[in-house]
N, C-alpha and C positions, 0 to 999 in steps of 0.2 A: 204477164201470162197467167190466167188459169188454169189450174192442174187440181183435178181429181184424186187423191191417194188412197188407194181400195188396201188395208194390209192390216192384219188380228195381230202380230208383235209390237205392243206399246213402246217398248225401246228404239225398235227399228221406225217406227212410223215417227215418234216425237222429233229423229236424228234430221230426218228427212225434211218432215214439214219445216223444222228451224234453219233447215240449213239453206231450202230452197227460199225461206224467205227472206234470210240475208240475199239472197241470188235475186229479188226484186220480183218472184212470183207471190201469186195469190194462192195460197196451197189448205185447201178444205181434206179431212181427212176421215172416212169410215171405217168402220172394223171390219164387214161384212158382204157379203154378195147383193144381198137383198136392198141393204143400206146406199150401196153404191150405183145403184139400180134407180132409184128414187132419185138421189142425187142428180144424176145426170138426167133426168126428166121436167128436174124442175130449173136447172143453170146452163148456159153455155162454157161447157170445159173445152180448152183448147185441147188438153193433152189429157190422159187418164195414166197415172201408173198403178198398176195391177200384179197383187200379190196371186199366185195359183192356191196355196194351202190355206185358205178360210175356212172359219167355219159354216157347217151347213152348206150350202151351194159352191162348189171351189170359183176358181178365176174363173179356169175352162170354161165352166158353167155361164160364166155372168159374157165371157167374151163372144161364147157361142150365142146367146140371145141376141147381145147388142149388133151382131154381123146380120142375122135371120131377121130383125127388124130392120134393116136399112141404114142403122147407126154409126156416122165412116169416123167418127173421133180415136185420133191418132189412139194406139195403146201401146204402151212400153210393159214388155211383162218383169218383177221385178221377184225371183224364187231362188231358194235354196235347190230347186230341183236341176241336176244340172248335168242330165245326160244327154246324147245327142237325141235318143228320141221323146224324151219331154221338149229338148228345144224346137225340131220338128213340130210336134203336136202343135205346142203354141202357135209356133207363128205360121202352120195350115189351117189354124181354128182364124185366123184372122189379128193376131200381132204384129205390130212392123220393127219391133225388135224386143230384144231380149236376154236382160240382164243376168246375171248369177252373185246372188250371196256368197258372201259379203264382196262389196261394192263400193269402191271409192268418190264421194260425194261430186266431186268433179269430173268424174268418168259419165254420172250420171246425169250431169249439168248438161254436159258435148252431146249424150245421145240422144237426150231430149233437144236439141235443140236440130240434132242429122236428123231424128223425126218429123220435126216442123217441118227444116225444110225442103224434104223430100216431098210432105203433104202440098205444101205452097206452090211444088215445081222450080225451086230454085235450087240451083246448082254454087251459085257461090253464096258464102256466110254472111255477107258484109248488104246495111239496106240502105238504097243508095236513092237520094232524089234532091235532083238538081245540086246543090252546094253541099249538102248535106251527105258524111258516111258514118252510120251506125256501125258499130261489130258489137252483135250480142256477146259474144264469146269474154271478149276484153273490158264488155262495158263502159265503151272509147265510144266516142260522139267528134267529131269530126268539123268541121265548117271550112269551106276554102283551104283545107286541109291545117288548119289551126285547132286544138283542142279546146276544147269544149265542158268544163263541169257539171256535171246534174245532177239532182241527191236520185235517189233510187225511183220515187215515185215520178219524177219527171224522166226517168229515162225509161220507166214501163211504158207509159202515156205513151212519148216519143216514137218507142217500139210499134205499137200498136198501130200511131198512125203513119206509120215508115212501111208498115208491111202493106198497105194496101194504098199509096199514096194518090191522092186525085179521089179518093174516095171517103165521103163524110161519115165518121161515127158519131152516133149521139152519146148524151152526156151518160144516159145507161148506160150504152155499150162500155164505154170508156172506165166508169165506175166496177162493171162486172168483172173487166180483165184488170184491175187494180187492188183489188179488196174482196175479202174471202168472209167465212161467214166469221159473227163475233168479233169483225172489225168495223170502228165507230167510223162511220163517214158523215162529216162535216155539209151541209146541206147546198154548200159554196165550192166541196175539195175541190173537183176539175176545172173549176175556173181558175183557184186560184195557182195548182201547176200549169193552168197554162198561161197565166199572164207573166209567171217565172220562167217559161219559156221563151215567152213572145219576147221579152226584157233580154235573153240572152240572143237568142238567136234574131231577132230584127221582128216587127209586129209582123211582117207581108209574110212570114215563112208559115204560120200558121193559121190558117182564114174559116172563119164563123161562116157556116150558111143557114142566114136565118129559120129557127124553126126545124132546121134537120141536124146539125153538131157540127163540127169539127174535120179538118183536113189539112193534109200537109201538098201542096201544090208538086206535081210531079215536077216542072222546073221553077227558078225565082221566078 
């Protein structure tokens, strides 16, 4: 997953970015309104988490444009502010949820992830195709319901193409939701989680379409 982190406290943001990327996210990090504005004009964030108290421009600010431009990338707002009508405002500015400091790093894992998949339209956790069950939550990989190992980077991959299955991602796409900026990517990576994939899970569960990327077949 790509995740945006908009947030001015170096403490808080360093906690964050590290922690989610033990969590197998790709997590880019600005200090700013303006800075996370640009951002997200130039990357596909799946997720954005948004501090309100920045400097110069608040959240509010940067949330209220991205709505008034047409912009529907999930936002989790993530503030010290923590009355009922700051939490109103946000999430009437256009929030789909909303955190209060301080904030248990796995609280924050679960609601990013009830964000997704309210966005997706899925109602259960677990992503399911053909032999195959993912549970983001556990970080469980499934087969015929037999366990399944995969280092981190092969079970973002996996993710990605479990959430839209029957449908091809290219080797970009694949690359953007895996690696954030200031991480080296290997001119080979996606081939070569997926041919550590193909190895575990059987070559036919993951299929090349010439010229377009990658798919996991809705059934074997």
């Amino acid at each position: 997953m790509r995740v945006l982190l908009v947030e001015d406290d170096p403490m808080i943001g360093k906690s964050v970015q590290q922690g989610l990327r033990q969590d197998g996210c790709a997590v880019d990090w600005v200090r700013d309104a303006r800075a996370g504005e640009l951002a997200l004009a130039t990357a596909p964030y799946e997720l954005l988490l948004l501090d309100l108290g920045l400097p110069g421009a608040s959240g509010l600010d940067l949330l209220a444009r991205l709505r008034r431009a047409g912009n529907r990338v999930p936002v989790l707002v993530i503030t010290a502010r923590d009355s009922v009508a700051d939490r109103i405002k946000g999430l009437d500015t256009g929030a789909d949820d909303y955190l209060v400091k301080p904030f248990d790093l796995d609280e924050l894992s679960a609601r990013m992830r009830a964000v997704l998949r309210r966005h997706a339209g899925r109602a259960t956790p677990l992503l399911v195709a053909g032999d195959l069950q993912l549970d983001p939550a556990t970080h469980e990989l499934t087969q015929n319901g037999q366990p399944v190992l995969l280092s981190a980077r092969e079970f973002a991959l996996l993710q990605a193409l479990l959430e839209r299955p029957g449908t091809p991602l290219s080797r970009a796409d694949l690359e953007e939701r895996l690696y954030g900026w200031g991480e080296e990517i290997a001119s080979n990576a996606v081939e070569v989680h997926i041919h550590s994939l193909r190895r575990k899970l059987g070559a036919e569960r993951i299929r090349n379409i010439r010229g377009v990327g990658y798919l996991v077949p809705s059934a074997p």
